[in-house]
C-alpha positions in Angstrom: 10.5 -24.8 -13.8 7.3 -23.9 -11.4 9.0 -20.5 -10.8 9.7 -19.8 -14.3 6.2 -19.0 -15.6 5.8 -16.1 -12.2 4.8 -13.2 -13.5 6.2 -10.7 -11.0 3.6 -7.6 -10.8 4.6 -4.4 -12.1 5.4 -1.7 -9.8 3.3 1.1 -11.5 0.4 -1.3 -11.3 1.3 -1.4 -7.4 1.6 2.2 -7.5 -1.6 3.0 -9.0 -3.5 0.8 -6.7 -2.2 3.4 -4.0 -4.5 6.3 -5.2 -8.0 4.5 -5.3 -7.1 2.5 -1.7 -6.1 6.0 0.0 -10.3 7.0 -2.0 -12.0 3.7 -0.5 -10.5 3.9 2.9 -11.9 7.6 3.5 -15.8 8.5 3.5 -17.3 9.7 0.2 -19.0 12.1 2.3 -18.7 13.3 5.8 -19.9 15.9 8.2 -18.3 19.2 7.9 -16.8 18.8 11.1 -14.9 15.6 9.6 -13.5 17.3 6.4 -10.6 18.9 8.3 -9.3 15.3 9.4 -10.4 13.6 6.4 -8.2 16.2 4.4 -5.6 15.6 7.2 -5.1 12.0 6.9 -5.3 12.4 2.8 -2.0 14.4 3.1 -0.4 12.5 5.6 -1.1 9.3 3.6 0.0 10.8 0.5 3.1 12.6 2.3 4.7 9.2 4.0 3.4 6.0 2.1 4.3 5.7 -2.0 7.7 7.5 -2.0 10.0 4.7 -1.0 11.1 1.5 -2.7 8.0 -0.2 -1.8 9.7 -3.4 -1.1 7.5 -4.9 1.5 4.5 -4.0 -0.6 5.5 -6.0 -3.4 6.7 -8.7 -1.7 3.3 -8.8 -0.4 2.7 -9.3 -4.1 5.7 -11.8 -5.2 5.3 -13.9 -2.2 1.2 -14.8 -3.4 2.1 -15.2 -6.9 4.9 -17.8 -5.4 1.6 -19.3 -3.9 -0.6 -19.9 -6.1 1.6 -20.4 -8.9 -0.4 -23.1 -10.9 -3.1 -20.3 -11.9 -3.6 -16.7 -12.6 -4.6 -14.4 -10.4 -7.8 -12.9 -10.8 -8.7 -9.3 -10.5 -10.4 -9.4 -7.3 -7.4 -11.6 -6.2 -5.0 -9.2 -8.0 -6.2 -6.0 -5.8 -7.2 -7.4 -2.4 -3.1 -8.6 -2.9 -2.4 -4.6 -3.6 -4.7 -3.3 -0.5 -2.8 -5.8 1.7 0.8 -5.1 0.6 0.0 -1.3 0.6 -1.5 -1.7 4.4 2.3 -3.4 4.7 3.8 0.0 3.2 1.4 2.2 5.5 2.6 -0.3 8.5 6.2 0.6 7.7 5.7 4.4 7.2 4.3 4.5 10.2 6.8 2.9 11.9 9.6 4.9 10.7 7.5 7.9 12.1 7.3 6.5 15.2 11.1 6.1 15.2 12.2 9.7 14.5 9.7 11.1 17.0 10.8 8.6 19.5 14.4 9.6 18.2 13.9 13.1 18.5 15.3 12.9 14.8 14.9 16.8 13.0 14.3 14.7 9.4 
């Protein structure tokens, strides 16, 4: 069948995309005055984001393959797909954030 010949991508491959998009989306080089919160949202990132099952994120992943099934991804394809499923896994970190401080949760 169609479906058969879906490669499904590999999780570390996901996971490695994680380190170089959390690079790219801060400055190479910023103002002193910047470093602090530069640093900041490095750890917060890094503290939230690639520790849970990553589900939405690769599904992100899955779902395009599903799409374009007839051809191979290429690797621009292949990381723009990573960059938007882990922009899903930021979404959903931050959302469960939001829910213990709205919760007044102590986890």
């Amino acid at each position: 069948t169609r479906h058969s010949r879906l490669i499904p991508m590999e999780p570390a491959d996901f996971d490695a995309a994680f380190a170089s998009i959390v690079e790219d989306s801060l400055p190479a080089s910023i103002e002193d005055d910047l470093t602090l919160a530069s640093d900041w949202i490095r750890k917060v990132l890094e503290y939230n984001v690639p520790h849970g099952k990553k589900n939405r994120g690769l599904s992100v992943l899955t779902s395009y393959r599903h799409l374009t099934a007839s051809r191979a991804l290429t690797a621009r394809e292949t990381k723009q797909i990573q960059v938007l499923g882990w922009c899903v896994e930021i979404l959903q970190a931050w959302l469960l954030v939001a829910d213990d401080i709205m919760d007044d949760s102590q986890t």
